[in-house]
N, C-alpha and C positions, 0 to 999 in steps of 0.2 A: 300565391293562390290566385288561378285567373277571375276572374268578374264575370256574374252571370251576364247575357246577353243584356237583360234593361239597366245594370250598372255602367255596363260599356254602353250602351246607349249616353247616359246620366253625364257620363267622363267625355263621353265626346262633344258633350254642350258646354265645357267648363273652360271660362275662357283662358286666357293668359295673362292672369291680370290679378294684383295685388286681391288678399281677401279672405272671409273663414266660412271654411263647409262645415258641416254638420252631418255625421252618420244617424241614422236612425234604422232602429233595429225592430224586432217584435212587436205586435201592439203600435206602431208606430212612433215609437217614444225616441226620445236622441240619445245615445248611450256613447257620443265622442262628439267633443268640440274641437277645431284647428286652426291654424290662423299658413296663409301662406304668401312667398309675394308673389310666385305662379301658379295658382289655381290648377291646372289643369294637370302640372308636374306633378305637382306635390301630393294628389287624390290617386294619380294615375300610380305612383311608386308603391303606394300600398298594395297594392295588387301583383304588381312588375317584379319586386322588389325578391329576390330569391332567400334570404337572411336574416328576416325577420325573427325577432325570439319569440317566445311562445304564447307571451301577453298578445303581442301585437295581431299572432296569428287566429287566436281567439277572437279580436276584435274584426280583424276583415272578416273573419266565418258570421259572424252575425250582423253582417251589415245589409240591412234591404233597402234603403233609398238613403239618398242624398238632396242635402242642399246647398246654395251657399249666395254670397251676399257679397256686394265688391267694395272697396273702400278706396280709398285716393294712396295710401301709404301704409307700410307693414306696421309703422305708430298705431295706426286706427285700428288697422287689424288688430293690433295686441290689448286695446280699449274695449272693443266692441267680442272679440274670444272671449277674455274674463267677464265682462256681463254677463253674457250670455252663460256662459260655466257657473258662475253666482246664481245666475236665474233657474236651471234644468237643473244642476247639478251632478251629469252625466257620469256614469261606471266607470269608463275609463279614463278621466277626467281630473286630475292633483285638484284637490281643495281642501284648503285650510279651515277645518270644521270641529272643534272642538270641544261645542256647548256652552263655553263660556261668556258667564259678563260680568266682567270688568267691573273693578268700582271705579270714581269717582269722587274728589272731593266739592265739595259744592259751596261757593263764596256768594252769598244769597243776596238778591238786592232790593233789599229792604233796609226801613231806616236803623241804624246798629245792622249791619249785617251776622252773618251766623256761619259757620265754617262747619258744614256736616257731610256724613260721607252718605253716598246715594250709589244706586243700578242703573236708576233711570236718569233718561237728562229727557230734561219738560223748556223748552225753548220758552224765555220768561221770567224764568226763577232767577238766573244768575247767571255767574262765570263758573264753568267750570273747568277742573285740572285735570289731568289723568288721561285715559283709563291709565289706572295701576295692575300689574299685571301683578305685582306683590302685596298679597293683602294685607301681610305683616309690616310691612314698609309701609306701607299707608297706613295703616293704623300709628305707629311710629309718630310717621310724620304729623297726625293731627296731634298727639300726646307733646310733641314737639312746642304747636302753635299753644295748646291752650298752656302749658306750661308759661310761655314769654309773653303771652298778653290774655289780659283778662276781657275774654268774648261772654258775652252773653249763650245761654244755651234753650234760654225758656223759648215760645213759639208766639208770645205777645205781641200786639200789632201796637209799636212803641209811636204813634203819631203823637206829635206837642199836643194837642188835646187832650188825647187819653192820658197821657203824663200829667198836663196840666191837671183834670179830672180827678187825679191822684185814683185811677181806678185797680191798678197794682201793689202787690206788696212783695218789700222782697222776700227770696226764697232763701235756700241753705246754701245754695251756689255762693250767695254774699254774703253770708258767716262765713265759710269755708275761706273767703277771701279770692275767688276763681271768678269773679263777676266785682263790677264797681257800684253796681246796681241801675242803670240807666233808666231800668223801669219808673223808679221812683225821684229820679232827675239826681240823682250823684254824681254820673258822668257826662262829660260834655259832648257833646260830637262830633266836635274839631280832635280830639283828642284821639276817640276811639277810631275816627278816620285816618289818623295817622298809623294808628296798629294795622287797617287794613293793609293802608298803601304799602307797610314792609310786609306783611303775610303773602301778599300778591310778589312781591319780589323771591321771598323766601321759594313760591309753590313757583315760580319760573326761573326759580337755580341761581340767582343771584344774590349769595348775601352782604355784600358789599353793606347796600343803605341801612340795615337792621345793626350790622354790628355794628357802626360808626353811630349810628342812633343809641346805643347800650355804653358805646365809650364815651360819648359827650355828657350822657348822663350821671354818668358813673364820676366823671371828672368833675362836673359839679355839684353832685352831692356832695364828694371829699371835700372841694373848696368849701361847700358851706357847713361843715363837720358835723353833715348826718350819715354819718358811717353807716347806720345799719341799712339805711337805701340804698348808699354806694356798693355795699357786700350782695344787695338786691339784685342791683343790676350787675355785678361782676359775676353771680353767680349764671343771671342769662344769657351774658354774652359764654361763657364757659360753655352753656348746653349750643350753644352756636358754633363754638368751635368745634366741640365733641361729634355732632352733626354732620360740619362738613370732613372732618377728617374719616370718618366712618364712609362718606361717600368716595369716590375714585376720583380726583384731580386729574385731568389730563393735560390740560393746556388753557388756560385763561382765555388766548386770542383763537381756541376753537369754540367756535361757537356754533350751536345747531345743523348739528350734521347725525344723519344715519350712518352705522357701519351693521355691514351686511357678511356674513361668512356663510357659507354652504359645504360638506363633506357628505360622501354617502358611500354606500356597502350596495352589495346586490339589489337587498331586497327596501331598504330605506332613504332619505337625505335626511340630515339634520343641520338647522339652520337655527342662528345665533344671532338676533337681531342687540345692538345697544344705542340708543337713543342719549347725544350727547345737547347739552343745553350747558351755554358761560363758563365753559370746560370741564361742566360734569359731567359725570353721566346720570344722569337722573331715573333711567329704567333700561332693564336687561328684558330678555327675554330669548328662551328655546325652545325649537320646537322638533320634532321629528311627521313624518309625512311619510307612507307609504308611495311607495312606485307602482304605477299600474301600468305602466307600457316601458321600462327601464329607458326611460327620459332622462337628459345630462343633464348636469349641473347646474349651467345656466340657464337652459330652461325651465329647474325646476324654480332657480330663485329668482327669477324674472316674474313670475306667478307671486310669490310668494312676498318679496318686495313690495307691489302693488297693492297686496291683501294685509301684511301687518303692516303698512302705512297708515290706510285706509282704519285699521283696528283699532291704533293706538294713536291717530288722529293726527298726525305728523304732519307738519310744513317745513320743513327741513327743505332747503336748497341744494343741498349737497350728499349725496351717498357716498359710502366705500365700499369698496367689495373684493372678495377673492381671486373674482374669475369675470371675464368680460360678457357681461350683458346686450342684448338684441337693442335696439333702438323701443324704449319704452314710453308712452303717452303722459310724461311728466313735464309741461314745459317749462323752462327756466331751469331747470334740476341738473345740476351735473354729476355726471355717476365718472366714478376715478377707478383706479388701482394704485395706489401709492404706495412706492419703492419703497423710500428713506424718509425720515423724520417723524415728527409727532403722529401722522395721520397715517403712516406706517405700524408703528407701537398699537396706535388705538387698532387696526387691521387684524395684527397679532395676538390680540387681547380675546378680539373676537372669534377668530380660529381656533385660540387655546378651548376656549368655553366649546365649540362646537364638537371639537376630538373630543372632549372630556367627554362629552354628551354618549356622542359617537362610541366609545370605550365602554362607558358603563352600561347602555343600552345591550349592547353585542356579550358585556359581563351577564346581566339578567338574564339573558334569552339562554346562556350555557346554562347558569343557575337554573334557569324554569326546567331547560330539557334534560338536566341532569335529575330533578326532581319528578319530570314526567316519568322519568325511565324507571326512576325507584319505585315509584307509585305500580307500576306495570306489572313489575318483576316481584312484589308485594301482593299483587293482586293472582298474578301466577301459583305462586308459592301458596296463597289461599287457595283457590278453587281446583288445584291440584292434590294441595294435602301434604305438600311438601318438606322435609325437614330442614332444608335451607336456601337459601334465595337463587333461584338460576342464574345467576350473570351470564353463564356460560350455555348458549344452547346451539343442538346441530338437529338438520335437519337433513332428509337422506328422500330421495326420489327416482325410480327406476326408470326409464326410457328406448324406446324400442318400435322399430316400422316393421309390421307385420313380422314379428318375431327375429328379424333380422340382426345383424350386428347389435344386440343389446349394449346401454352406454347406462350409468347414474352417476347422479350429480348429489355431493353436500355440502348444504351453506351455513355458513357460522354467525351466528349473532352477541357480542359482547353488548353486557350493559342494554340490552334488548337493541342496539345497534348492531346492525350490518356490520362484519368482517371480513370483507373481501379478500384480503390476503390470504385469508384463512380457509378459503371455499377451494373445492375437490372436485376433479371428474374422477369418473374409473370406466374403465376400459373391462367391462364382465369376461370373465378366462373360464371358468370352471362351469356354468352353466349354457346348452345349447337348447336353443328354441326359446319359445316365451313363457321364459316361468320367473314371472315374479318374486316370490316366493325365496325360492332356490338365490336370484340374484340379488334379494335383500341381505338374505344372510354373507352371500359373501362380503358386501361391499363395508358390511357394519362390523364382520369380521378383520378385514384389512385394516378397515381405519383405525379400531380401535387394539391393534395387536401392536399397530404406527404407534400410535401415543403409547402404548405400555412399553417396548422397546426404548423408544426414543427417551423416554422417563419424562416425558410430558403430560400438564392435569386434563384432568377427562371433567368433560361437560358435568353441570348437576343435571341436565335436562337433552334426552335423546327425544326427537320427532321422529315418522317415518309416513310416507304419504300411503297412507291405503289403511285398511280398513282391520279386522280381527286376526287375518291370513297373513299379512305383512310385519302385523307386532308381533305373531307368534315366533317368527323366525327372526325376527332380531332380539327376541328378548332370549331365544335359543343361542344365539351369537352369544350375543353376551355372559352368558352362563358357561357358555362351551370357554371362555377366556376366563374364567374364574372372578368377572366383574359383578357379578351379579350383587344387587345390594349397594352399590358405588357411584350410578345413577337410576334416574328414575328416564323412565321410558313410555311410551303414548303413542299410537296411530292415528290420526283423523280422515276421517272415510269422506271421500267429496260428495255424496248424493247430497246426503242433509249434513254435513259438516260435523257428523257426529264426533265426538272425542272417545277412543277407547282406552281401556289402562287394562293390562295384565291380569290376569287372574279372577275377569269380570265379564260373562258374557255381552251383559247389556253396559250400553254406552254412557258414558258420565254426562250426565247435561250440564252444559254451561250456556247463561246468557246469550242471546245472537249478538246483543250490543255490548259485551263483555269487550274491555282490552286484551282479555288472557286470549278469548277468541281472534278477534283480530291480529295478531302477532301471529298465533298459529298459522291463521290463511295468508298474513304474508311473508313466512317462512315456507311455506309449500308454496307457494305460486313462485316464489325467488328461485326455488329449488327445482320447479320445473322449466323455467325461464333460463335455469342457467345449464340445465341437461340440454334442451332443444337447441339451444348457439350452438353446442356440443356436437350435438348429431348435423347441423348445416355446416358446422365447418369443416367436418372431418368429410361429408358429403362433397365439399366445393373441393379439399385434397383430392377428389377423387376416391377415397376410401370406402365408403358408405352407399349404395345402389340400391334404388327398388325400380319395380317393373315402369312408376309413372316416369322413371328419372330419364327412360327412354325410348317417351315420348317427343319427337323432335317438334317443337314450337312450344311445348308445355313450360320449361324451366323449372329449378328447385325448388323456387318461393311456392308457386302454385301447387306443385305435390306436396311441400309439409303441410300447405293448406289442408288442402285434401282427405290427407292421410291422417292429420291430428283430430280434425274433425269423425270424420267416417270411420277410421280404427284399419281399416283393410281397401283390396282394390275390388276383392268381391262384391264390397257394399256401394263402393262409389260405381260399380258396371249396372247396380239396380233402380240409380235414379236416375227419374227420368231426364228427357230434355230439356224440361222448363225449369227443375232443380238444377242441375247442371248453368244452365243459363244464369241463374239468379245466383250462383256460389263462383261461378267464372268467367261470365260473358259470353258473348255469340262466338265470337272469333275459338278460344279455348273450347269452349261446351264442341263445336263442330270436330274441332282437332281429335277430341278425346271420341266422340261418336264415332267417327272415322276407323280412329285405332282400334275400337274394343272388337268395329262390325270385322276389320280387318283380322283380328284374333280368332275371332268364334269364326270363322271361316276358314282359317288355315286348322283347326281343329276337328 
């Protein structure tokens, strides 16, 4: 698509040089962000470009100015794109937006700290862990902590004062035995500081110090034969092992790295982030992303990299990934593809989750449309009055240039989808001139004498495009074949979209915003779409002739213009020049002036 004169203006200021423009559309708002390392190429291709798909071609149609902004390195370009993408948000533009927040666990720093789970993070309060992208996991996990040490859970402000003060009492938390009571000075602080210091190890994947702190204990309790302490602490080292075993071991000496996987289909990517910490993995997470300009793979998880790092708050040195990424604004970061080995396995691990994803997404969407279609043909069967559900429906449309070579077309819809294999032309034999009518009956004749012959099932549901005149004669077909009673039959008249049925002068009303309507008009509009290729190709064999077709400078395309519009040559000889002009252009509108004056003169 060429560029208006002030866009080529716009492109010819654009230098050659590392950087990201900005489209802006309507209203003046930015509806694309881009990052390039030649400016001038890469804006200019949009326009040059002959191959664009349909997204993309949308996107140049709406584009009224441009900007752009230059940067030292395609790095910065890909920093300063995603801000900016974060900041507008732009149409056509991948963002990872899904409304959510995250919890968080919250290790409070105050004296006895408090292990609670939060939305917010208030810069102040504490350390915190997370985001958890699994709320049930984190929950889990805290059922975990209060389990192996007893935290306080009251909101008391525990200064040696107020303890001193004795201004607390304990609560039920310290019957229950799930508190030591600190409030009331039961617990030391050296002590309960020690439960931090492994809760902190535990919530950064390492349980090395915790368990070795449950086995020294446990060893001397036994030594000093109080068994039922020792059974205390064997029971929490147990929930520590139960813990990690339920978590994914990968490798001890991996330690904090991202793995990245991306797959996608036409219309989606779906990416599979795992987050490993002391060779676990501590948090998964998938996503899916719509495509708005059928963008590749790595550039959609270059985007997307960036943004759940950033989400799930990641300092990870090291990425994996599927497919090779652009040079990204992470420095120190090394992004790999690993072949073989452990960091292989973990790659794998990640790709499986992604297909899976992949898989059952593309299963839903059959499911949804499998369920659309019921709902449709459910909805038919109601407002029809039907005695059993249409799976099967035909549609039948006549076609014809000034009564000339008569041609119809029938399309088959299964499961209220399109059946293309199943669609018909015919070739009208037995009627001459333009009589509708006449040529509806033949064509509903033939087709359905085909399936009774052939011992093939017959539609529950026949269409026919036109109006009281056109159903009369096909429901005459039908009768005239002894089918009558074996499907149900319907006209819809294009003025007002009326729907008629047999045996009822006046028109059935349905809904405008009805699905049964909807299906109707795009079985006739299929149906006439697919008689008019009909009539242009047999026209391009040479078969087919009307008076515009020799017109020399006119061409084919412009006479079915013409002619579909206008109906005849008589109507097209009665508008004027400036109609003419406005349906053809100057050059054509002169051609056809020319011929007509040329005609009424030999006459």
């Amino acid at each position: 698509m060429a560029a208006s004169p002030e866009l080529q203006d716009q492109i010819r200021q654009l230098p050659h040089r590392p950087g990201v423009y900005k489209y802006f559309g309507d209203e003046d708002t930015i509806i694309y962000v881009g990052k390039a390392i030649d400016l001038r190429k890469r804006v200019s291709s949009y326009f040059t470009k002959q191959d664009h798909n349909k997204k993309t071609q949308q996107l140049v149609k709406n584009i009224r100015r441009i900007e752009f902004t230059i940067v030292d390195s395609e790095s910065d370009a890909f920093l300063l794109e995603n801000n900016l993408i974060k900041q507008h948000q732009p149409k056509y533009n991948i963002l990872l937006k899904d409304g959510k927040t995250y919890p968080y666990l919250l290790l409070t720093n105050e004296r006895f700290p408090r292990l609670i789970p939060t939305r917010t993070k208030r810069p102040g309060d504490g350390h915190y862990y997370g985001p958890y992208a699994n709320v049930t996991g984190m929950n889990l996990l805290l059922e975990l902590m209060r389990a192996l040490y007893p935290l306080r859970t009251c909101t008391y402000n525990l200064s040696e004062a107020n303890i001193e003060a004795g201004k607390f009492k304990v609560c039920l938390e310290y019957h229950l035995g799930n508190c030591k009571g600190p409030c009331v000075g039961n617990q030391d602080e050296e002590t309960y500081n020690q439960y931090i210091q492994q809760i902190r190890q535990i919530l950064n994947g390492d349980l090395r110090l915790p368990k070795q702190y449950f086995r020294d204990r446990m060893a001397q309790a036994a030594q000093e034969q109080q068994y039922e302490l020792a059974h205390q602490f064997k029971v929490k080292l147990d929930k520590l092992d139960e813990f990690q075993s339920k978590s994914t071991i990968v490798n001890a000496n991996l330690t904090n790295i991202d793995v990245f996987a991306v797959a996608s289909n036409e219309k989606s990517a779906f990416i599979s982030y795992l987050k490993v910490m002391n060779g676990s993995i501590v948090l998964t997470q998938s996503v899916e992303v719509q495509k708005k300009l059928d963008e590749p793979d790595d550039e959609i998880l270059a985007v997307l990299v960036m943004q759940m790092r950033e989400e799930f708050e990641s300092e990870s040195k090291e990425i994996l990934t599927n497919v090779a990424l652009p040079p990204l604004p992470l420095p120190g970061v090394a992004i790999a593809q690993p072949q073989i080995g452990d960091k292989r396995k973990l790659l794998e691990l990640s790709l499986k989750n992604v297909l899976y994803l992949r898989k059952e997404k593309e299963s839903m969407n059959d499911r949804s449309k499998d369920l659309n279609e019921v709902r449709i043909m459910e909805t038919i069967k109601k407002d029809l009055r039907l005695t059993e559900l249409p799976k099967h429906i035909e549609c039948f449309d006549n076609s014809n240039f000034q009564g000339d070579n008569p041609v119809a077309a029938m399309v088959c819809f299964r499961n209220a989808r399109p059946s293309k294999k199943d669609y018909r032309h015919y070739h009208i034999k037995t009627v001459i001139g333009p009589n509708d009518f006449d040529s509806m009956y033949e064509v509903v004749t033939r087709r359905y004498r085909r399936l009774t012959d052939e011992g093939s099932s017959l539609p529950q549901l026949v269409i026919v495009d036109g109006g009281k005149g056109q159903l009369s004669m096909a429901v005459k077909a039908i009768k005239d074949l002894g089918l009558w009673g074996q499907m149900a039959v319907i006209g819809i008249a294009k003025r007002l979209e009326e729907i008629y049925v047999p045996n009822d002068p006046l028109p059935l009303y349905i809904d405008k915003k009805s699905e049964s309507l909807r299906l109707f008009q795009r079985m006739r509009d299929e149906a006439h779409r697919f008689g008019i290729t009909f009539h242009r190709d047999r026209r391009d064999a040479g078969t087919l002739k009307t008076e515009l077709t020799d017109v020399k400078g006119l061409g084919p395309v412009t006479a079915d213009k013409l002619l579909l519009k206008f109906k005849s040559v008589k109507k097209i000889r009665e508008l004027s020049e400036a109609d003419l002009v406005t349906e053809v252009g100057k050059a054509k509108a002169r051609i056809l002036i020319e011929y007509f004056a040329q005609t009424d003169a030999a006459v």
